[in-house]
PDB file with one MODEL, atoms N, CA, C and O in Angstrom:
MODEL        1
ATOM      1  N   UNK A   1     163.105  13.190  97.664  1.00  0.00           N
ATOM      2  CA  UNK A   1     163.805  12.068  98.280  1.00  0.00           C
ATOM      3  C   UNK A   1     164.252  11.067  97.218  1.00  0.00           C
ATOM      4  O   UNK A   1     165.442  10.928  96.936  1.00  0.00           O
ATOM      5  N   UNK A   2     163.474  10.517  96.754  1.00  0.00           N
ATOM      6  CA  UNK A   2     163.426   9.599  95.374  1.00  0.00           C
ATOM      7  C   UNK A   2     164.668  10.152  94.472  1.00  0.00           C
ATOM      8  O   UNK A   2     165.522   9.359  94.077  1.00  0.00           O
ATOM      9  N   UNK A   3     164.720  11.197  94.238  1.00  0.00           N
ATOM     10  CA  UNK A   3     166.305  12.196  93.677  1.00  0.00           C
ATOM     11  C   UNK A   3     167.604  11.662  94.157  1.00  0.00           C
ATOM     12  O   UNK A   3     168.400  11.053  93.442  1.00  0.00           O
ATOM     13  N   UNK A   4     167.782  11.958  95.550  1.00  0.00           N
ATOM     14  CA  UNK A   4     168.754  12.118  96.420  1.00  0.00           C
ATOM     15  C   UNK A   4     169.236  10.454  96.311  1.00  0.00           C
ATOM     16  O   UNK A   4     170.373  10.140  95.960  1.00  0.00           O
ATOM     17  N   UNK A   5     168.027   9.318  96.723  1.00  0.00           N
ATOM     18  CA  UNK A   5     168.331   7.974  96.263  1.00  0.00           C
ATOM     19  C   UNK A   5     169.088   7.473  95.098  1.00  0.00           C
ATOM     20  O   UNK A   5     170.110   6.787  95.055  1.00  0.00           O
ATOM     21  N   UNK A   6     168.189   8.083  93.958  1.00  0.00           N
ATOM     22  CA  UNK A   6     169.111   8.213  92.859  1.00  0.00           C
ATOM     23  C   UNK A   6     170.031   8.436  92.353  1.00  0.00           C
ATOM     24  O   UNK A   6     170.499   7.904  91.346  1.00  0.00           O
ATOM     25  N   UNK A   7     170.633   9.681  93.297  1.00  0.00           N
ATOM     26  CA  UNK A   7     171.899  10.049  93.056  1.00  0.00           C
ATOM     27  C   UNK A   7     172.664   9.601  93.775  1.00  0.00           C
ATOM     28  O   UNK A   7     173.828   9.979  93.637  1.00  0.00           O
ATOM     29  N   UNK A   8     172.353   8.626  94.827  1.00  0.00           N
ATOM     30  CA  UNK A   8     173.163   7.705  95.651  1.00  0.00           C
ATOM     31  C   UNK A   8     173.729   6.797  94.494  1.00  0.00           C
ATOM     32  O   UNK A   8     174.823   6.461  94.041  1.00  0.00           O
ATOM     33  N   UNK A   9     172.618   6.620  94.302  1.00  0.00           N
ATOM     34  CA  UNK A   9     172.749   4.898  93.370  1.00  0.00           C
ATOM     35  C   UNK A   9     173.829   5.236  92.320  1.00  0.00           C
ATOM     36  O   UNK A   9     174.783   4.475  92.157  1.00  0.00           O
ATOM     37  N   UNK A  10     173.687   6.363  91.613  1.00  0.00           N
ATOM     38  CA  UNK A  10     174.340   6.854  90.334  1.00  0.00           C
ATOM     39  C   UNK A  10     176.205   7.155  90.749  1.00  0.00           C
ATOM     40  O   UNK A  10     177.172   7.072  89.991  1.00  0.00           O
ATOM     41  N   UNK A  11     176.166   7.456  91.988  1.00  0.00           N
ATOM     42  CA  UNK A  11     177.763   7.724  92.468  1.00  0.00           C
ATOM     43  C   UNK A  11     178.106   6.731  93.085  1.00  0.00           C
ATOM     44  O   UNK A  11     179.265   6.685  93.498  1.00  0.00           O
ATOM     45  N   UNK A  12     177.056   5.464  93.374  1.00  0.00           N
ATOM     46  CA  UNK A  12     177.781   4.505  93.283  1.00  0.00           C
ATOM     47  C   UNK A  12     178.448   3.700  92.650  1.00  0.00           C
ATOM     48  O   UNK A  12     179.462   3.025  92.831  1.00  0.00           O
ATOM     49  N   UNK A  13     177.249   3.986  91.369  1.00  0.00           N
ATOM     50  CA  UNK A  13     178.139   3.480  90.120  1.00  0.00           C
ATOM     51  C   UNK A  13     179.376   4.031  89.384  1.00  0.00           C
ATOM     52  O   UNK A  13     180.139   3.286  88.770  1.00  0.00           O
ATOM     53  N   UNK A  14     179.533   5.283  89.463  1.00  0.00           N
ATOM     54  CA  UNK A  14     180.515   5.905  88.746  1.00  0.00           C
ATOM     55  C   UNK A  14     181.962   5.244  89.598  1.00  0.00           C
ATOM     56  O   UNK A  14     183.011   4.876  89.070  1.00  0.00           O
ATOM     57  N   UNK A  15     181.612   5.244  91.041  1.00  0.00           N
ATOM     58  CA  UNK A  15     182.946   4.755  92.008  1.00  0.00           C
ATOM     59  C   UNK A  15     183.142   2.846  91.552  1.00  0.00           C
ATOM     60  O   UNK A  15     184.113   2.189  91.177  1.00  0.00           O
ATOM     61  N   UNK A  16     182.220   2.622  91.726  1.00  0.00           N
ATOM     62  CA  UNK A  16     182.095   0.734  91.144  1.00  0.00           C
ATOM     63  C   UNK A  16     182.530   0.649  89.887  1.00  0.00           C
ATOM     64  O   UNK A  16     183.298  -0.306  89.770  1.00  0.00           O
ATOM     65  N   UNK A  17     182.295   1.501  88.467  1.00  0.00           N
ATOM     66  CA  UNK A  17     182.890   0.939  86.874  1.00  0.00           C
ATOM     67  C   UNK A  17     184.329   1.993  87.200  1.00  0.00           C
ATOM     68  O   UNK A  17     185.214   1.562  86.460  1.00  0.00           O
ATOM     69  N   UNK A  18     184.763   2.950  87.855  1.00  0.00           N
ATOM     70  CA  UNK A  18     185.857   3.183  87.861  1.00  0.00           C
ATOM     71  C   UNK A  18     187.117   1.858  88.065  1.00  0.00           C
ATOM     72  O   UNK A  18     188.166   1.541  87.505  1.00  0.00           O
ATOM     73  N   UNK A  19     186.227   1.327  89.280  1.00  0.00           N
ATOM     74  CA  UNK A  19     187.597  -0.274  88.868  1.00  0.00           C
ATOM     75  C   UNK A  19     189.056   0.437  89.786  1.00  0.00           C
ATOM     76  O   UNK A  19     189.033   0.796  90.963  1.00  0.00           O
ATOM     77  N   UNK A  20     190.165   0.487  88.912  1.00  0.00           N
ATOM     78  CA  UNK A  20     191.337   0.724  89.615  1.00  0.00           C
ATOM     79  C   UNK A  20     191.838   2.111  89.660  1.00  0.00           C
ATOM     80  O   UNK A  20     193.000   2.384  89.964  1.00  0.00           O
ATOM     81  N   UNK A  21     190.749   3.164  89.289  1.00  0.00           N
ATOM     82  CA  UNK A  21     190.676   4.291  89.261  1.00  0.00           C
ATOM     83  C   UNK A  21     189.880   5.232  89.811  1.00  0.00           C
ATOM     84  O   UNK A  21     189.726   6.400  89.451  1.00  0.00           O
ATOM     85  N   UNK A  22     189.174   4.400  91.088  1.00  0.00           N
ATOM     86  CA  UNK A  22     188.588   4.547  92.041  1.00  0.00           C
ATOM     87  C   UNK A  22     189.007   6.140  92.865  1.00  0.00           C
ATOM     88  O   UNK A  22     188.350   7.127  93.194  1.00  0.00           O
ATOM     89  N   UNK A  23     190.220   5.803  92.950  1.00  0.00           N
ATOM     90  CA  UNK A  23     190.342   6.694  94.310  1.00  0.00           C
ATOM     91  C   UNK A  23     190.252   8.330  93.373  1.00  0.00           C
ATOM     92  O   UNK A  23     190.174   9.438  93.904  1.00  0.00           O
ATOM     93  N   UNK A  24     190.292   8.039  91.885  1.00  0.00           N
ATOM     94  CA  UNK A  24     189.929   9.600  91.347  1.00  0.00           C
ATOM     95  C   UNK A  24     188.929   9.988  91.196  1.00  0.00           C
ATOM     96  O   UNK A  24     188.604  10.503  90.125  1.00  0.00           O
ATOM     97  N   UNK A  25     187.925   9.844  92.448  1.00  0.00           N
ATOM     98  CA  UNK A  25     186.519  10.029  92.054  1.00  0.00           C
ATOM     99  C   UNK A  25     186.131  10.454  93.647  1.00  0.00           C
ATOM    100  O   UNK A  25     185.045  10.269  94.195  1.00  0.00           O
ATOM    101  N   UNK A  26     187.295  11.053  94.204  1.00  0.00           N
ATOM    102  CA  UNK A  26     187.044  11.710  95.603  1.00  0.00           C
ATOM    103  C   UNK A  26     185.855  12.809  95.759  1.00  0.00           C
ATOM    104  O   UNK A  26     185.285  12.861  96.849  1.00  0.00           O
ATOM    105  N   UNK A  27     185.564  13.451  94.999  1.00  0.00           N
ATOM    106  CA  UNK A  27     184.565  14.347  95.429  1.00  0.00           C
ATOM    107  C   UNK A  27     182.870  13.392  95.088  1.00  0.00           C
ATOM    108  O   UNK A  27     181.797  13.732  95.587  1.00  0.00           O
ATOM    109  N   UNK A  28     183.006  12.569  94.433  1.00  0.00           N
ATOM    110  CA  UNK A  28     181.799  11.358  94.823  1.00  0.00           C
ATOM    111  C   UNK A  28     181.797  10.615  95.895  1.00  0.00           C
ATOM    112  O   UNK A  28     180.757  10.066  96.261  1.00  0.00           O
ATOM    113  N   UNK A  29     183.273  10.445  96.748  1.00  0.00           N
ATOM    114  CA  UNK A  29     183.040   9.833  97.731  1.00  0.00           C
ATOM    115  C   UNK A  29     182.593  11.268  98.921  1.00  0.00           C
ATOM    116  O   UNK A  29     181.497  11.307  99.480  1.00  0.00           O
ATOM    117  N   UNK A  30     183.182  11.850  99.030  1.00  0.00           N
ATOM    118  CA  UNK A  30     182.831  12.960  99.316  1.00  0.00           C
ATOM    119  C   UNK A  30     181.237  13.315  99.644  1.00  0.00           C
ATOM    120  O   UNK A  30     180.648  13.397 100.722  1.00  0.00           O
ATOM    121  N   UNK A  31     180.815  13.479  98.382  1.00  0.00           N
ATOM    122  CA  UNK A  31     179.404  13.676  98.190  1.00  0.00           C
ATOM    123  C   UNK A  31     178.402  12.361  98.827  1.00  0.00           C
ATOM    124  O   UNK A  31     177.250  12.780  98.941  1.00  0.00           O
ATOM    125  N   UNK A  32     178.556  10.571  99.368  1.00  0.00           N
ATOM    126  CA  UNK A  32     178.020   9.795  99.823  1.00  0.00           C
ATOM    127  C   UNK A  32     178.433  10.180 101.118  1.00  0.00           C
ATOM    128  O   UNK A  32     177.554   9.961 101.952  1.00  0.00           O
ATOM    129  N   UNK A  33     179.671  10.776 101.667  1.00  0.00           N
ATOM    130  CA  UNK A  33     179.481  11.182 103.393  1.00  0.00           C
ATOM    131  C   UNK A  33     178.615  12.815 103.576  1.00  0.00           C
ATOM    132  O   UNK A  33     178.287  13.222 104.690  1.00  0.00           O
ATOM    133  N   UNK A  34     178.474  13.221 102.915  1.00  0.00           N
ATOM    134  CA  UNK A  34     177.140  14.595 103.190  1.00  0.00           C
ATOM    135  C   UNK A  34     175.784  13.522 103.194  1.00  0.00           C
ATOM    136  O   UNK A  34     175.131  13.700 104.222  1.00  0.00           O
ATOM    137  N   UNK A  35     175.293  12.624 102.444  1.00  0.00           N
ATOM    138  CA  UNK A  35     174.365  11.886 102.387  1.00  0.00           C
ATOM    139  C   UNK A  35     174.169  11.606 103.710  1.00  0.00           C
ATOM    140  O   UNK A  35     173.104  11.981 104.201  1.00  0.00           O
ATOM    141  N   UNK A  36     175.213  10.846 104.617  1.00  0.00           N
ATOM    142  CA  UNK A  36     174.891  10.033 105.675  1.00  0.00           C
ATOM    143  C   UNK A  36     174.349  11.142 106.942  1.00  0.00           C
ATOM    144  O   UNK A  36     174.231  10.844 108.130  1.00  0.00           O
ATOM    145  N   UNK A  37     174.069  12.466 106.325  1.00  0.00           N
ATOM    146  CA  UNK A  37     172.972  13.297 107.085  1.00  0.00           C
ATOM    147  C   UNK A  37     172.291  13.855 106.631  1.00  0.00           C
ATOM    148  O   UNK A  37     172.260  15.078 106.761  1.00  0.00           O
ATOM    149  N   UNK A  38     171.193  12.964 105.674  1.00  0.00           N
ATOM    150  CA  UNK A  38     170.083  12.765 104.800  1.00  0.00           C
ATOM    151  C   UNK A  38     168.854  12.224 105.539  1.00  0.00           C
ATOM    152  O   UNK A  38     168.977  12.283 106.762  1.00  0.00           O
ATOM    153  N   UNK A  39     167.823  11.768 105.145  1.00  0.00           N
ATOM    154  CA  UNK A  39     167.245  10.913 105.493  1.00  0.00           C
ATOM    155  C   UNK A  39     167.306   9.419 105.815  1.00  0.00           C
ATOM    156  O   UNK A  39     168.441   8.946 105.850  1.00  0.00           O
ATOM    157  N   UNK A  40     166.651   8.892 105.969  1.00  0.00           N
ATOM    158  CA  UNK A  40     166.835   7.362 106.943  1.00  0.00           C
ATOM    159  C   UNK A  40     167.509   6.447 105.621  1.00  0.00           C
ATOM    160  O   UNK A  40     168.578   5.839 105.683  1.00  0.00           O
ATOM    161  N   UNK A  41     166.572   6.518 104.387  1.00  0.00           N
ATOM    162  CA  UNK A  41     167.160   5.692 103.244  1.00  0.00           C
ATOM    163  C   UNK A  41     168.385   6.329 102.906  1.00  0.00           C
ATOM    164  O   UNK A  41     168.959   5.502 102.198  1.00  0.00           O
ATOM    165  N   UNK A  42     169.101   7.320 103.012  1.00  0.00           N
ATOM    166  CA  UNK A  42     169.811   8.060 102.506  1.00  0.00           C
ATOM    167  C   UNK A  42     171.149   7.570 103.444  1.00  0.00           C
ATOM    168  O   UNK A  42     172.265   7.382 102.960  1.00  0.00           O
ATOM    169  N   UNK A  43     170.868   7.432 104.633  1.00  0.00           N
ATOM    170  CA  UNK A  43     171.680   7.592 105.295  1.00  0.00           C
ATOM    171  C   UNK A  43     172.295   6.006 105.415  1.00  0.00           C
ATOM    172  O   UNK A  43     173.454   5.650 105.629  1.00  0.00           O
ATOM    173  N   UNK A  44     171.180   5.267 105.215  1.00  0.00           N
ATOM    174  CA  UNK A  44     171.498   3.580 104.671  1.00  0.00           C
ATOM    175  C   UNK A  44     172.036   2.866 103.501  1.00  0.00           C
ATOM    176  O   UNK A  44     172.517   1.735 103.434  1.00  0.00           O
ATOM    177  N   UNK A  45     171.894   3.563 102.793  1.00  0.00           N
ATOM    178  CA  UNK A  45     173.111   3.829 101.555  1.00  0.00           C
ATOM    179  C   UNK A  45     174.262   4.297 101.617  1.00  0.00           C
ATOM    180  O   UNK A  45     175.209   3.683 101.124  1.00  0.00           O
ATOM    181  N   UNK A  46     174.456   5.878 102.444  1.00  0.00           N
ATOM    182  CA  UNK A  46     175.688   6.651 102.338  1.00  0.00           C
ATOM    183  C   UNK A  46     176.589   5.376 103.023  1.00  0.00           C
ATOM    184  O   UNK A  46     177.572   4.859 102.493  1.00  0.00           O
ATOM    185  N   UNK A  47     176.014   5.014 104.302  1.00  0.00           N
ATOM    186  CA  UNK A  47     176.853   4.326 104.911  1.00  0.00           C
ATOM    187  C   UNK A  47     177.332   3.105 104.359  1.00  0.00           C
ATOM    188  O   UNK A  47     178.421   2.604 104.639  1.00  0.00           O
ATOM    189  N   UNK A  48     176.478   2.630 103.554  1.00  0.00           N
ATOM    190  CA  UNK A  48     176.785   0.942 102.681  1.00  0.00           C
ATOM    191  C   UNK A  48     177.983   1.488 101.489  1.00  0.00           C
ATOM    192  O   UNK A  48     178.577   0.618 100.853  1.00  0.00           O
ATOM    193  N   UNK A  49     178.300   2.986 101.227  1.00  0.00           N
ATOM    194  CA  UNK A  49     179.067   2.874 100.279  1.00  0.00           C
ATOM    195  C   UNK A  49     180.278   3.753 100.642  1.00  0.00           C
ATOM    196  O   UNK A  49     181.244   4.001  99.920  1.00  0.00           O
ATOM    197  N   UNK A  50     180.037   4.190 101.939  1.00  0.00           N
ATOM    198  CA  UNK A  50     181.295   4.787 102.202  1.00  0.00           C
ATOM    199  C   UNK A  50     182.372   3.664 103.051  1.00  0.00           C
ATOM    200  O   UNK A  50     183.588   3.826 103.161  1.00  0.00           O
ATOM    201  N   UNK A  51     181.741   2.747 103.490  1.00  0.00           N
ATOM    202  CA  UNK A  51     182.195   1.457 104.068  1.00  0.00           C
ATOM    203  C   UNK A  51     183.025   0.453 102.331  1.00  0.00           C
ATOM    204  O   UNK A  51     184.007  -0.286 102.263  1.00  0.00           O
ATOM    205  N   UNK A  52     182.499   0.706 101.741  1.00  0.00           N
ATOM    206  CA  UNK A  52     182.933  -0.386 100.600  1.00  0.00           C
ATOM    207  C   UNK A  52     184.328   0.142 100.323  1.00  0.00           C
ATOM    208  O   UNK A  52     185.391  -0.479 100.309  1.00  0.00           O
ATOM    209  N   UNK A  53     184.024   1.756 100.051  1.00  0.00           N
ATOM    210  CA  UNK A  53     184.850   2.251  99.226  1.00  0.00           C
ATOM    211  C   UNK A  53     185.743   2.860 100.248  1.00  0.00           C
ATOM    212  O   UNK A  53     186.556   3.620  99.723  1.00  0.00           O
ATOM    213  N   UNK A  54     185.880   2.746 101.875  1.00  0.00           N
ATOM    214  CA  UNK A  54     186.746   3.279 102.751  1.00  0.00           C
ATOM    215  C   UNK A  54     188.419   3.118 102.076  1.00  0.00           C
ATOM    216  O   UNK A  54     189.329   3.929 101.904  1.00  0.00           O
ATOM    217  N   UNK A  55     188.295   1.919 101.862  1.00  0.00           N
ATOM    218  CA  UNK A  55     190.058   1.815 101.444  1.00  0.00           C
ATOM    219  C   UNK A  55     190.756   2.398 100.281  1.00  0.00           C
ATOM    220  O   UNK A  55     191.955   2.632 100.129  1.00  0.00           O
ATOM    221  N   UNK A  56     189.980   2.540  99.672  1.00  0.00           N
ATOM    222  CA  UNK A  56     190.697   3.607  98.520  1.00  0.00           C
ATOM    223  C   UNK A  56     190.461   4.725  98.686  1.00  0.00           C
ATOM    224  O   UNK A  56     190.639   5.355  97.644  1.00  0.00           O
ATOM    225  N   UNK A  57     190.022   5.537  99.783  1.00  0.00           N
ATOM    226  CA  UNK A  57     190.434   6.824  99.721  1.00  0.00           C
ATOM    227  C   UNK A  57     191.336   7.366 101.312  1.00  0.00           C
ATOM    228  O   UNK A  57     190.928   8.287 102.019  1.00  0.00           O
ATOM    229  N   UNK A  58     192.512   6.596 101.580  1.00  0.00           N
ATOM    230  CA  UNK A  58     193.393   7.031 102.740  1.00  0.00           C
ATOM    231  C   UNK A  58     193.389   8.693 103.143  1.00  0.00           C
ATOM    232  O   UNK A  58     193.359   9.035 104.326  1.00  0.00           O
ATOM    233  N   UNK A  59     193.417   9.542 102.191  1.00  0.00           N
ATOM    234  CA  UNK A  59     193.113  10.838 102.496  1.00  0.00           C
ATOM    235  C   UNK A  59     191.872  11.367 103.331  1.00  0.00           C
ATOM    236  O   UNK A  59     192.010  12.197 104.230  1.00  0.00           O
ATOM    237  N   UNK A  60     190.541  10.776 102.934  1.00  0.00           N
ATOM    238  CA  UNK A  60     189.712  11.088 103.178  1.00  0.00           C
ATOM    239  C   UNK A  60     189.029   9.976 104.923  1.00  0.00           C
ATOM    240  O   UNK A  60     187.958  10.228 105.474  1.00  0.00           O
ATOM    241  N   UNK A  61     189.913   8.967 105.347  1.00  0.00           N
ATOM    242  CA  UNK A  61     189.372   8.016 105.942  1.00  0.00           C
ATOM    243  C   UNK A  61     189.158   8.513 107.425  1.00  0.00           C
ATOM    244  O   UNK A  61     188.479   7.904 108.252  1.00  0.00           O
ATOM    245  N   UNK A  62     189.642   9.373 107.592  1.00  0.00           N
ATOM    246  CA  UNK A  62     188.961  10.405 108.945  1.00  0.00           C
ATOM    247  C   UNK A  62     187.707  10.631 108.811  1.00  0.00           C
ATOM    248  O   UNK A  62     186.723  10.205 109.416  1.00  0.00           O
ATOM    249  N   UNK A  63     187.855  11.426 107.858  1.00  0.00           N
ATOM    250  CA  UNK A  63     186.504  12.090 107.866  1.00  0.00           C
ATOM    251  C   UNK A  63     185.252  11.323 107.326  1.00  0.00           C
ATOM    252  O   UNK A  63     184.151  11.836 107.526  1.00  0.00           O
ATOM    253  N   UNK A  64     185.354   9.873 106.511  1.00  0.00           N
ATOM    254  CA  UNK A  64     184.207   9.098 106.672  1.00  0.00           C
ATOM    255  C   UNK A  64     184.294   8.495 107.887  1.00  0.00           C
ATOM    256  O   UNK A  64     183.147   8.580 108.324  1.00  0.00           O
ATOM    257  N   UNK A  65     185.173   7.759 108.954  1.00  0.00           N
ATOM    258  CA  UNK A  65     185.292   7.423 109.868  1.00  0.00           C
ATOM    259  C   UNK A  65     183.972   8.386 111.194  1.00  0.00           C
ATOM    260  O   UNK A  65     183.058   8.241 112.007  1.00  0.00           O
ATOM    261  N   UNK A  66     184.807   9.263 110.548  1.00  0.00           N
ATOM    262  CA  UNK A  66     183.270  10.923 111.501  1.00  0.00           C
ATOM    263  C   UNK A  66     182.610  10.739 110.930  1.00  0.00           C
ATOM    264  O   UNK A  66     181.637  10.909 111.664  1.00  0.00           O
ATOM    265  N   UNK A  67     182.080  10.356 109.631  1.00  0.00           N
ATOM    266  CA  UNK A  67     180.595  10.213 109.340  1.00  0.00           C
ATOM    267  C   UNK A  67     179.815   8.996 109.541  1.00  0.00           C
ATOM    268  O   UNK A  67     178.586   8.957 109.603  1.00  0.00           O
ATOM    269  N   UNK A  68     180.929   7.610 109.678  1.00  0.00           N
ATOM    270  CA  UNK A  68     179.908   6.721 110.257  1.00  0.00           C
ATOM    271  C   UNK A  68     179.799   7.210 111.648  1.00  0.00           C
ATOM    272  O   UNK A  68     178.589   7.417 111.731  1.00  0.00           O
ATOM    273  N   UNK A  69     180.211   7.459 112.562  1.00  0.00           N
ATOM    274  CA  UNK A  69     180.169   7.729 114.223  1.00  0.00           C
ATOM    275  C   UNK A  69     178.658   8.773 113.985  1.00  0.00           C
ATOM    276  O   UNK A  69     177.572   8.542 114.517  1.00  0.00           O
ATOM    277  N   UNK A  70     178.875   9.586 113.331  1.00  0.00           N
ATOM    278  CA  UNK A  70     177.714  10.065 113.221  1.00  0.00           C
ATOM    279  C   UNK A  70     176.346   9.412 113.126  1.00  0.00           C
ATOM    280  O   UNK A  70     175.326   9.877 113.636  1.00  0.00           O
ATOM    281  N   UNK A  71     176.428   8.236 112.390  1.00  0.00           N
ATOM    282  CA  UNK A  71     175.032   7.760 112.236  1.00  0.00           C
ATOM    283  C   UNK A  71     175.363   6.455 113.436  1.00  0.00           C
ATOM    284  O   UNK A  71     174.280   5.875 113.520  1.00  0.00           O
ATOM    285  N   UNK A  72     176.238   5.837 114.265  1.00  0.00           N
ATOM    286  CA  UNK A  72     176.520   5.493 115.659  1.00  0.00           C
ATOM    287  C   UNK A  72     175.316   6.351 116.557  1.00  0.00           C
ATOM    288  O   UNK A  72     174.410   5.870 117.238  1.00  0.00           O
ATOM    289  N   UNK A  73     175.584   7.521 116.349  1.00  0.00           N
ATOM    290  CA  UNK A  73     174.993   8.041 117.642  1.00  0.00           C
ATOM    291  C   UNK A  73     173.508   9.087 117.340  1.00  0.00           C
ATOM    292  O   UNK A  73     173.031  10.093 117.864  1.00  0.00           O
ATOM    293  N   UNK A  74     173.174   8.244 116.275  1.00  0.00           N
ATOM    294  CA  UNK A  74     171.577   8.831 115.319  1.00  0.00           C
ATOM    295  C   UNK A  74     170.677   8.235 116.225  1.00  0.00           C
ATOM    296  O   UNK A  74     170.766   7.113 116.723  1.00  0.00           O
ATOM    297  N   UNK A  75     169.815   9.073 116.392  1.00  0.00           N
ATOM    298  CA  UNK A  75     168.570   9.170 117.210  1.00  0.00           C
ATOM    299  C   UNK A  75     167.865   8.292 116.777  1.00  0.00           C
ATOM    300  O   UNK A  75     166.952   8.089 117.577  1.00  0.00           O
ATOM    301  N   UNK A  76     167.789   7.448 115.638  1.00  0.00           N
ATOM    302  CA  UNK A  76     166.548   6.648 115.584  1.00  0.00           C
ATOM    303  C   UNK A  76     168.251   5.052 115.915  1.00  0.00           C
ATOM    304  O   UNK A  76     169.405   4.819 115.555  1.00  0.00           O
ATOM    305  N   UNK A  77     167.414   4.620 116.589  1.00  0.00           N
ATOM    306  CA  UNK A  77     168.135   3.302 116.863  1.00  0.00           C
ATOM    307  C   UNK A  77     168.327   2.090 116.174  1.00  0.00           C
ATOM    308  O   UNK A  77     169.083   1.232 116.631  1.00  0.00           O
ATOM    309  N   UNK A  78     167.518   1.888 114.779  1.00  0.00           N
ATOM    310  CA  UNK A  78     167.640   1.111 113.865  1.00  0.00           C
ATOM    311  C   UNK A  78     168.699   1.725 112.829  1.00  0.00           C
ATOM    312  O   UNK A  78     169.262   1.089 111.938  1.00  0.00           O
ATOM    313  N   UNK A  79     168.832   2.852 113.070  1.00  0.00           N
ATOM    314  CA  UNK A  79     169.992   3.610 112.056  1.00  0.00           C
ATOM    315  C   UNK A  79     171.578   2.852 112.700  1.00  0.00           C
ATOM    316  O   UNK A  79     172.398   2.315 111.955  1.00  0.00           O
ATOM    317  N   UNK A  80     171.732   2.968 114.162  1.00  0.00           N
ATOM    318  CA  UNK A  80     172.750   2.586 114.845  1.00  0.00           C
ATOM    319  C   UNK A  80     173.126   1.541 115.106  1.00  0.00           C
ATOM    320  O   UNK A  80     174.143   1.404 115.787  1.00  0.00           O
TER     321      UNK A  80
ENDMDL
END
């Protein structure tokens, strides 16, 4: 688990010092919406950074859009 956190944290950073070169780092954003069907910490992160970084990736904004709804309708109710 402690890993998976880490590697949250670490693709957050690579998307955050990218700066205005953000949106070339799609398969990291990518990789924080598989997270958001992780565990509870996992899934509280994916979502804090797929929300930041929603606007720079127009291609992809469906399909994080389906991954927050996903944790919308997560069984534990503090997730939702």
């Amino acid at each position: 688990m402690a890993d998976s956190i880490e590697e949250l944290y670490e693709t957050y950073n690579i998307l955050t010092e990218a700066k205005e070169n953000v949106s070339k780092h799609s398969q990291e954003y990518l990789k924080c919406m598989e997270r958001t069907k992780g565990n509870d910490k996992e899934k509280k992160l994916a979502a804090q950074i797929v929300s930041k970084f929603f606007k720079h990736f127009p291609d992809l904004q469906e399909k994080a859009l389906n991954a927050i709804f996903d944790l919308c309708e997560d069984d534990d109710s503090m997730m939702r």
